[in-house]
TIGURO-496075 format. One record per residue (C-alpha): residue number from 0; residue in one letter; x, y negated, z negated. Coordinates in nm, 3 decimals. Layout:
BEGIN
   lokol   zafi         u         v         w
     NUM      a         X         Y         Z
...
% end
This chain:
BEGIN
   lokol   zafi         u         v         w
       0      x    -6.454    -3.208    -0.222
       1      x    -6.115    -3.170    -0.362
       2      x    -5.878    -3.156    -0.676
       3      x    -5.592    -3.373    -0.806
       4      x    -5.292    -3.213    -0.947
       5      x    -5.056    -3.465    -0.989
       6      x    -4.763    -3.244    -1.132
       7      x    -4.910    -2.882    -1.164
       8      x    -5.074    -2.718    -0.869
       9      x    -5.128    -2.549    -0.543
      10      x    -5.094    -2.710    -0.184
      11      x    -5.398    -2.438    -0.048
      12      x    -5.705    -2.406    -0.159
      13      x    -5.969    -2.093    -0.133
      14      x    -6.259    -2.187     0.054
      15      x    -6.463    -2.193    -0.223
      16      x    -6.256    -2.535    -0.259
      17      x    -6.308    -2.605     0.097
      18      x    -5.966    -2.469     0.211
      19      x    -5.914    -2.265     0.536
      20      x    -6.060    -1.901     0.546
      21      x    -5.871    -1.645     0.378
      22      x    -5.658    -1.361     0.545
      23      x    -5.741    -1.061     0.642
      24      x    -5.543    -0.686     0.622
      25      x    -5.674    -0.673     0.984
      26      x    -5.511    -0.996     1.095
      27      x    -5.181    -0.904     0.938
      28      x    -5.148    -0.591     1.117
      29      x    -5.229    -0.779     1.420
      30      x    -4.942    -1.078     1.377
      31      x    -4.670    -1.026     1.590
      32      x    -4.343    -1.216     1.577
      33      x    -4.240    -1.513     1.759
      34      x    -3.970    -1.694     1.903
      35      x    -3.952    -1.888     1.548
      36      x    -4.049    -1.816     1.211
      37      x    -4.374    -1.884     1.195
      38      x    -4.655    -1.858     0.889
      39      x    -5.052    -1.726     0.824
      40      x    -5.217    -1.908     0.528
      41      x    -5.429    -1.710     0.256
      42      x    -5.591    -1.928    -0.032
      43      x    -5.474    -2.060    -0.272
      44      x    -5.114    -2.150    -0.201
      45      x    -5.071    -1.790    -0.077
      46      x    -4.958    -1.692     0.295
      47      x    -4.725    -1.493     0.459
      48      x    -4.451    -1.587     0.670
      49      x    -4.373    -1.389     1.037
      50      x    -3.990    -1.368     1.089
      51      x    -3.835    -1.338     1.454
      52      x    -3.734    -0.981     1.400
      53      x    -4.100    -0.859     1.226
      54      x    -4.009    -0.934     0.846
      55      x    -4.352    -1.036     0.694
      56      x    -4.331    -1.217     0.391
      57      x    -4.513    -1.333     0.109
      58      x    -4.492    -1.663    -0.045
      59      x    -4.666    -1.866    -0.270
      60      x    -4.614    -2.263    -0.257
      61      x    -4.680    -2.478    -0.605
      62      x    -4.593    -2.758    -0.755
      63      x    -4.474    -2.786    -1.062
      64      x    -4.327    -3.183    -1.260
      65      x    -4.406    -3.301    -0.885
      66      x    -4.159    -3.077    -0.734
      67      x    -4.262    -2.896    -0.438
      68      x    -4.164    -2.524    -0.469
      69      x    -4.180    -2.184    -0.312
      70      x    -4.195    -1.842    -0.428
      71      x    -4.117    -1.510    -0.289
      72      x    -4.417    -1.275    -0.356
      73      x    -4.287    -0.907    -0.174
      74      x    -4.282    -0.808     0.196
      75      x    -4.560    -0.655     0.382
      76      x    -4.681    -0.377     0.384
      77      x    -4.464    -0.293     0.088
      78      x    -4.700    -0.522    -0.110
      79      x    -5.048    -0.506    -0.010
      80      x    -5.245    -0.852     0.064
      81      x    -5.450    -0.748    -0.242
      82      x    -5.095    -0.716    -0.449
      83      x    -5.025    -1.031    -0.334
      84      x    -5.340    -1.222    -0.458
      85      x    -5.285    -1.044    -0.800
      86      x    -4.898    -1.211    -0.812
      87      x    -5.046    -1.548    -0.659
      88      x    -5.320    -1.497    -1.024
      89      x    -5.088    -1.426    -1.253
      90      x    -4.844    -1.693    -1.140
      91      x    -5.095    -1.943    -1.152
      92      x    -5.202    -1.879    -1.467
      93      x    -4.831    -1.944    -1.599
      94      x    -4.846    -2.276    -1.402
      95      x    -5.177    -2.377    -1.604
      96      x    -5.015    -2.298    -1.885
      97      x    -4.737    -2.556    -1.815
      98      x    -4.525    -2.269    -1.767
      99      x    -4.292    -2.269    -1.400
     100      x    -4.331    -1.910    -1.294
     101      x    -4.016    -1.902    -1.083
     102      x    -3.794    -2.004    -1.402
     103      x    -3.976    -1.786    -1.638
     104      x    -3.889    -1.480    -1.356
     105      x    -3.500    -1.602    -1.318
     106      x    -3.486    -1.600    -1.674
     107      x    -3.613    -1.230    -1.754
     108      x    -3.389    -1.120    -1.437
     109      x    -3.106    -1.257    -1.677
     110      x    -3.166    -1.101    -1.971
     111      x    -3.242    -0.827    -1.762
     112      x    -2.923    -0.808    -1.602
     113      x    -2.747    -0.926    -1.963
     114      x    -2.892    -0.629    -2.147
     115      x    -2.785    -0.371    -1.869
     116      x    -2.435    -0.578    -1.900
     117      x    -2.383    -0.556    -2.275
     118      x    -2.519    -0.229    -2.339
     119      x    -2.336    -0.051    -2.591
     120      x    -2.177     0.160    -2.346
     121      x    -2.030    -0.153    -2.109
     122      x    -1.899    -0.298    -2.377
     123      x    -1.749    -0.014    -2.546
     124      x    -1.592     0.065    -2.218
     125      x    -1.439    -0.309    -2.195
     126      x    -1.308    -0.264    -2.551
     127      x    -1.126     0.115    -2.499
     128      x    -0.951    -0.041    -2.171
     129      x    -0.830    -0.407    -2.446
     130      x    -0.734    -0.122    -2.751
     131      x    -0.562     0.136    -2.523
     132      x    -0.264    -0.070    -2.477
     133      x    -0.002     0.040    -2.767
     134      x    -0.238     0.394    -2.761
     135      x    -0.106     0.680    -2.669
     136      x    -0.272     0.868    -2.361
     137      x    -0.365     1.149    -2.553
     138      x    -0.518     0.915    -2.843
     139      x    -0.714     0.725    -2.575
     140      x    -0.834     0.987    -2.438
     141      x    -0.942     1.155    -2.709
     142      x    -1.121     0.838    -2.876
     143      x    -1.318     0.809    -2.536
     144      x    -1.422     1.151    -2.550
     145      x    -1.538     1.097    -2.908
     146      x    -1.751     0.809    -2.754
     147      x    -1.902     1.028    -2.426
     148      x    -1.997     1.292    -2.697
     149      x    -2.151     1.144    -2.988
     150      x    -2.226     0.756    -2.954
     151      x    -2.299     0.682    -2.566
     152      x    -2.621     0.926    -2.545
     153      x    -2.752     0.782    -2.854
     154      x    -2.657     0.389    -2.833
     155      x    -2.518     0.363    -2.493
     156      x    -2.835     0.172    -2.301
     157      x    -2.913     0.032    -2.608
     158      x    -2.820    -0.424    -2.588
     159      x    -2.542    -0.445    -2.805
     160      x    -2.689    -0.702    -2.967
     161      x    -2.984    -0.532    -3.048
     162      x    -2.852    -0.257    -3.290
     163      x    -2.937    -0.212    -3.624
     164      x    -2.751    -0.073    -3.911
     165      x    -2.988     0.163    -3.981
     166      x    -2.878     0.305    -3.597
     167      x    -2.571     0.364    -3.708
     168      x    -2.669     0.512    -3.975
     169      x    -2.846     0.776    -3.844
     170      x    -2.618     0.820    -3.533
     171      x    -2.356     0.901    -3.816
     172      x    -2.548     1.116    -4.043
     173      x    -2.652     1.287    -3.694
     174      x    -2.304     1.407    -3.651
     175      x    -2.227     1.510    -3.993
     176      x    -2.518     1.785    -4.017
     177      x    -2.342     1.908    -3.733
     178      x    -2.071     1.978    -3.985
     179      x    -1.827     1.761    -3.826
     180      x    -1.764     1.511    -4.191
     181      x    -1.397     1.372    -4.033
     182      x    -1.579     1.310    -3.712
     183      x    -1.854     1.118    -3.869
     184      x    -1.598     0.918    -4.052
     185      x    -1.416     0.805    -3.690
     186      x    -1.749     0.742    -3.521
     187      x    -1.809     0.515    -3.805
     188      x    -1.476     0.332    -3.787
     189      x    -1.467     0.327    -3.378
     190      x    -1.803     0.160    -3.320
     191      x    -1.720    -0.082    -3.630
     192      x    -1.383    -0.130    -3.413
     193      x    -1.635    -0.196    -3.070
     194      x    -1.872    -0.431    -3.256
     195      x    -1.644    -0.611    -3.400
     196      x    -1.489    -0.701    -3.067
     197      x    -1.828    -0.791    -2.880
     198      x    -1.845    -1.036    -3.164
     199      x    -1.526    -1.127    -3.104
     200      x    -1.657    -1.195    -2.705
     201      x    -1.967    -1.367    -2.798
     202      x    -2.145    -1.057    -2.635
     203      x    -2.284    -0.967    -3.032
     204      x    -2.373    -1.214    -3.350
     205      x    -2.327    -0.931    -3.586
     206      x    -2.130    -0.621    -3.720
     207      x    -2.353    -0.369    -3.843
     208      x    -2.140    -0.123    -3.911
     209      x    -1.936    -0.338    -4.098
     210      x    -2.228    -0.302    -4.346
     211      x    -2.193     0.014    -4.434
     212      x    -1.915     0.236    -4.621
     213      x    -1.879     0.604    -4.533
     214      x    -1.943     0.632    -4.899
     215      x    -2.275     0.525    -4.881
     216      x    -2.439     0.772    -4.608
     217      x    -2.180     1.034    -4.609
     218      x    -2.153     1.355    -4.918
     219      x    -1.852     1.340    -5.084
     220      x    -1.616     1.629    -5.013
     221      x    -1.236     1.769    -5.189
     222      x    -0.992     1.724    -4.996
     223      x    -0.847     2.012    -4.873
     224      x    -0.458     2.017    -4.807
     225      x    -0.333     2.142    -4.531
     226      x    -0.179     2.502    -4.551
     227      x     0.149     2.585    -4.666
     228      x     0.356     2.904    -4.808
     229      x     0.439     2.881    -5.185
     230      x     0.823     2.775    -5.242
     231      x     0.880     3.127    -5.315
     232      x     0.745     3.291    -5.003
     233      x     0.970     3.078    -4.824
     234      x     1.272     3.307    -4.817
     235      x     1.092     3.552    -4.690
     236      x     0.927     3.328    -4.395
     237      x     1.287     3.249    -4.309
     238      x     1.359     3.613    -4.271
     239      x     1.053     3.671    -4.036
     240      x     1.167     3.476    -3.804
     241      x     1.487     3.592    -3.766
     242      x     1.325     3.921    -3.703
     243      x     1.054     3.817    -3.482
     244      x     1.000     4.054    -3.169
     245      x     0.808     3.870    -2.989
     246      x     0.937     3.614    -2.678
     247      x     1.307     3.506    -2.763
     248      x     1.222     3.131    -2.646
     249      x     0.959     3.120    -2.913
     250      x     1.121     3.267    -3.210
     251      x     1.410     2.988    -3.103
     252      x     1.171     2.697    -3.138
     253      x     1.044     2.799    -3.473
     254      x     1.413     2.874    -3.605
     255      x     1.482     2.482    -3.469
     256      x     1.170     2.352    -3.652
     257      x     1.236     2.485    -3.956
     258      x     1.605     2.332    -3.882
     259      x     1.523     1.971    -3.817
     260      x     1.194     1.937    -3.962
     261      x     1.055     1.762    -3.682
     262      x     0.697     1.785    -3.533
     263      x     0.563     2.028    -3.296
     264      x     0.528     1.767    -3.043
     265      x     0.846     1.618    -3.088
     266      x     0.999     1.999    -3.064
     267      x     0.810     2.125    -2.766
     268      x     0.870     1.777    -2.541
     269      x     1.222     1.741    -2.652
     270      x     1.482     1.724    -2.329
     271      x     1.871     1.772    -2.311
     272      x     1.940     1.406    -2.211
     273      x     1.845     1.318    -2.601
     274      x     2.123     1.533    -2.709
     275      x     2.516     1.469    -2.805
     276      x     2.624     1.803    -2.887
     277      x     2.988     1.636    -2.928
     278      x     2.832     1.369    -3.192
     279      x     2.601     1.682    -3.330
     280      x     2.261     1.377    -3.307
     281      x     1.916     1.404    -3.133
     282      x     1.809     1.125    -3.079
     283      x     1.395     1.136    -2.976
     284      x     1.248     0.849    -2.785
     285      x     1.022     0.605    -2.974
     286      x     0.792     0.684    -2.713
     287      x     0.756     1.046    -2.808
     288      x     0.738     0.945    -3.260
     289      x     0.418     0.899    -3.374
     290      x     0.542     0.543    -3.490
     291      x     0.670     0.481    -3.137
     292      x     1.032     0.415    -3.303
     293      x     1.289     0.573    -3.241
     294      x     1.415     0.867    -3.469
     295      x     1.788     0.995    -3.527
     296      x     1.800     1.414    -3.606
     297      x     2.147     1.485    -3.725
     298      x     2.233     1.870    -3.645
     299      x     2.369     2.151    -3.861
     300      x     2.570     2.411    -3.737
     301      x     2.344     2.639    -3.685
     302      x     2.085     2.399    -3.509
     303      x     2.390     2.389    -3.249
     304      x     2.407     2.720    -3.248
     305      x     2.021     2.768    -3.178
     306      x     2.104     2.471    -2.889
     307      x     2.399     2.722    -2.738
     308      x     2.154     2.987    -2.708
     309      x     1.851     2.765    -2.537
     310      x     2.148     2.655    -2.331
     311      x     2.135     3.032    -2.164
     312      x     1.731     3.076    -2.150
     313      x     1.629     2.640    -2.046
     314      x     1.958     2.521    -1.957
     315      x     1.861     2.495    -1.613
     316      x     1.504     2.258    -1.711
     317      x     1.459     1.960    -1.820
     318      x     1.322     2.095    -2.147
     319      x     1.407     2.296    -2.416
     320      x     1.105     2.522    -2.432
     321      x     0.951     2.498    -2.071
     322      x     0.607     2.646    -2.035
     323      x     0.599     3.000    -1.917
     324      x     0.374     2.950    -1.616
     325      x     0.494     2.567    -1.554
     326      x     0.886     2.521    -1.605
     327      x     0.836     2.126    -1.563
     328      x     0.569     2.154    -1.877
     329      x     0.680     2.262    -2.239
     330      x     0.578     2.538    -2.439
     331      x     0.188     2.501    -2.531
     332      x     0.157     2.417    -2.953
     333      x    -0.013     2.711    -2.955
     334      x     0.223     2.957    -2.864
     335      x     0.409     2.858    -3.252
     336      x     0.090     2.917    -3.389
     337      x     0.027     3.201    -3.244
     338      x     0.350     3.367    -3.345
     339      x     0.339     3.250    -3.672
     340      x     0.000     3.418    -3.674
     341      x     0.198     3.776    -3.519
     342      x     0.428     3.768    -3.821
     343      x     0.134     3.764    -4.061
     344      x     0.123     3.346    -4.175
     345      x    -0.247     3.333    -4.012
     346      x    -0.347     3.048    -4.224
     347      x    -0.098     3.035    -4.470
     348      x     0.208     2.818    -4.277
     349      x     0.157     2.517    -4.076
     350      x     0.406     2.431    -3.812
     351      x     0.198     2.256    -3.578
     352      x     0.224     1.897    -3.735
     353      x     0.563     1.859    -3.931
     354      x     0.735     2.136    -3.887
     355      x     0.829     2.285    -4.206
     356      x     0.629     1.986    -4.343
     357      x     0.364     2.157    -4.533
     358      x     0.609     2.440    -4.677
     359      x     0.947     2.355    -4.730
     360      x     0.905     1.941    -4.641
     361      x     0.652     1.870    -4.860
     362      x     0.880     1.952    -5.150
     363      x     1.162     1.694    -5.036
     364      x     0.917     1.416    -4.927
     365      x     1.000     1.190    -5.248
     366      x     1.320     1.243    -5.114
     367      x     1.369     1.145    -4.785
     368      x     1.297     0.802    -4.594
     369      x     1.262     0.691    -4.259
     370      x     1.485     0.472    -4.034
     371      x     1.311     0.108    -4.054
     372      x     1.301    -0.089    -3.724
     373      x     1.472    -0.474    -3.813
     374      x     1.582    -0.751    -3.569
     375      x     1.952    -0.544    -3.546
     376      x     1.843    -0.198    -3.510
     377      x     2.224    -0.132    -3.434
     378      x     2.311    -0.275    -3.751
     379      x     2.067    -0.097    -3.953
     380      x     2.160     0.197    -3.742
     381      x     2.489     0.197    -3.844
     382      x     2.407     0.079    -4.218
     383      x     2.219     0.434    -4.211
     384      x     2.412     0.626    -4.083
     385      x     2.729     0.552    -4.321
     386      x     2.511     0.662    -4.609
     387      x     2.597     0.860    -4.903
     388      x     2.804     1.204    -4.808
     389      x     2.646     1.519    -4.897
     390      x     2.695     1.696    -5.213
     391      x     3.048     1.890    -5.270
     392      x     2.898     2.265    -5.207
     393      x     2.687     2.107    -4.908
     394      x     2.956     1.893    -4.754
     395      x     3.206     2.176    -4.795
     396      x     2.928     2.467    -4.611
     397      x     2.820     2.224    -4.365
     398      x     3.110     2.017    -4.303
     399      x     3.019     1.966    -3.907
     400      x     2.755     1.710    -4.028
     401      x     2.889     1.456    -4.104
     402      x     2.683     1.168    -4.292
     403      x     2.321     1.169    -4.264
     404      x     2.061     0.925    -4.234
     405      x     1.694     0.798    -4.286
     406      x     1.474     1.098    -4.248
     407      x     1.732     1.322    -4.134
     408      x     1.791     1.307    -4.524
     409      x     1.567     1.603    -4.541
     410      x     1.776     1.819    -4.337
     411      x     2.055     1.771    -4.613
     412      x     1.785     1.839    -4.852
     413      x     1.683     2.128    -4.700
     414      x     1.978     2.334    -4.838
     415      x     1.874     2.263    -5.160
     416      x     1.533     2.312    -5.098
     417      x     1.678     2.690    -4.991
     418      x     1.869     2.692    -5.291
     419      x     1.553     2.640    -5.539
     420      x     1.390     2.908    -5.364
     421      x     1.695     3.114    -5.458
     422      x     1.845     3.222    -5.099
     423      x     2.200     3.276    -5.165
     424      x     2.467     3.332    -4.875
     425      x     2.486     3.661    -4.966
     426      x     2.097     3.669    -4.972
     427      x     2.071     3.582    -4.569
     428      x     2.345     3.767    -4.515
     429      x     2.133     4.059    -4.410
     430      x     2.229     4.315    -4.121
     431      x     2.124     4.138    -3.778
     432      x     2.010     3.876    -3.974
     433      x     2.128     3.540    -3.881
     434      x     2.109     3.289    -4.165
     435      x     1.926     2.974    -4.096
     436      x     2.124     2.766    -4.348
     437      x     2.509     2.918    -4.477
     438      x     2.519     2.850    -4.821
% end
């Protein structure tokens, strides 16, 4: 007695069919390997193939649209004979189904494989190593270590494709009751910034944090500007740092700060090669401006006097303000702070962004402008720097100057910034007091 399958079926059959006996665990153990590969049939389509080296296999034959076909069950003993039968069940239920149980398997190994591909994480990874180009390290790095933090042990297994808004939602609102409202807001925008480059791949078919507006999940908060020193404290600031006792290096870097109104960064990293004592210019690298162009300081007097005085303590670096322990590193950001702290401005003045910025800057911003980049940066350059001449007390009090330019405007400014506050010459003038401006 037998069965037809003319597209779907088995090549074995159990011996309840009238096929050969079925196996036993017994004879397995017993099945030694030949000279060639050699196999031991089950029932049902089932049987186990003996390699030349021992390897005991299971396989299943079918066929399936008249296409003989073979599939890999396990190896002995790691799958039991009784495993195997369960395997041979299951995929011959597919096959009654109409359902070829070696394609259905390939395809879940893909999607599989595709979901441990486009997790959130792998794909966040490709996009940081496409967006850190025109980054700077410290900016990459610091975006990635957002990521590590806060998104990749909440999202990072999770298919890309998969995510909901309401995910990002609550991965967001998760870091705000942390207390962390500015973080929130760049967790939002980053993964925004990841999704919408998977879509951008193929890898997604939808933003969903493009769907929502930090307005709409995060509480409103007053912004809070950043410290800074009435005008009218201002003289006296000036004054503490003349008299400063602490390291002589430091007190020098905040007396140049508040003379070129420059950042921290740009302060602590600056070099000698960027200066032309004889032309009175610094000129910082657009690698080092936070615009990555770069940025003309035109120096008073006394920020060349500050420069013959570094020339005694750094002259023999690289840098202006080497680090104490590392001479090939500058000065750490926090040793202005911490000064600044020393002299009783905990809190209350800001160098560690702009300089002056938030004090005495943020008074002349309407003021001053920035050097544009254009297709003849010489031109423009030069354009700038044959600008207006400073006013008649100015020119006359600073006459070393010479014409000033784009931002470097503010330095002009800054005497009259002084002025408002009400320092006179004879104000600075002070016993051991070195004025930071002559008026």
């Amino acid at each position: 007695m037998g069965v037809d399958y003319p597209k779907v079926g088995v090549f074995q059959l159990s011996e309840t069919f009238g096929g050969p006996m079925a196996l036993t665990d017994t004879e397995i153990r017993r099945s030694k390997p030949g000279e060639k590969l050699y196999k031991i049939s089950d029932s049902g389509g089932l049987h186990l193939m003996i390699t030349p080296t021992g390897g005991k296999l299971w396989r299943w034959k079918y066929r399936f649209d008249s296409a003989e076909k073979l599939m890999a069950l396990g190896r002995y003993p790691d799958i039991s004979l009784a495993e195997a039968r369960e395997r041979r069940d299951a995929a011959r239920k597919r096959l009654a189904n109409g359902i070829d149980p070696m394609v259905e398997r390939k395809t879940e190994k893909t999607a599989v494989r595709e979901a441990t591909e486009h997790a959130f994480e792998k794909v966040a990874e490709l996009w940081l190593e496409h967006w850190r180009g025109n980054k700077s390290a410290h900016h990459a790095a610091t975006t990635a270590s957002r990521l590590r933090a806060n998104v990749y042990p909440v999202l990072g297994n999770r298919p890309i494709d998969e995510i909901e808004p309401m995910e990002v939602v609550q991965l967001v609102k998760a870091v705000e009751a942390r207390g962390a409202l500015d973080m929130a807001k760049r967790i939002l925008q980053v993964t925004g910034m990841i999704f919408r480059y998977a879509l951008a791949h193929g890898i997604a078919k939808r933003n969903p944090a493009a769907e929502i507006r930090p307005s709409d999940i995060l509480k409103p908060t007053r912004q809070k500007n950043m410290a800074r020193i009435d005008a009218r404290e201002l003289p006296a600031l000036l004054r503490a740092i003349e008299l400063y006792q602490g390291k002589h290096l430091t007190r020098l870097a905040i007396k140049m700060m508040a003379l070129t109104f420059v950042r921290t960064s740009e302060l602590i990293g600056a070099r000698w090669e960027e200066f032309d004592l004889e032309a009175k210019r610094w000129m910082i690298p657009g690698m080092r401006m936070k615009m990555k162009t770069p940025h003309i300081v035109f120096l008073s007097r006394q920020a060349v006097e500050v420069l013959d005085l570094l020339r005694d303590l750094s002259g023999s670096c690289d840098l202006l303000f080497p680090g104490e322990q590392n001479r090939n590193k500058p000065m750490s950001n926090m040793t202005i702070l911490k000064a600044l702290e020393r002299m009783g401005y905990k809190d209350r003045a800001r160098f560690s962004r702009l300089g002056v910025y938030h004090s005495s800057r943020a008074r002349l911003q309407p003021r001053a402008h920035r050097v544009a980049t254009c297709p003849r940066p010489t031109q423009r350059r030069q354009r700038r720097v044959q600008s207006r001449p400073l006013s008649g007390a100015t020119r006359q009090d600073d006459a070393g100057l010479g014409r000033l330019s784009g931002t470097d405007t503010a330095r002009r400014q800054g005497v009259a910034v002084l002025r408002d506050c009400g320092i006179a010459s004879q104000q600075l003038a002070q016993p051991k007091i070195q004025p930071i401006f002559a008026i």
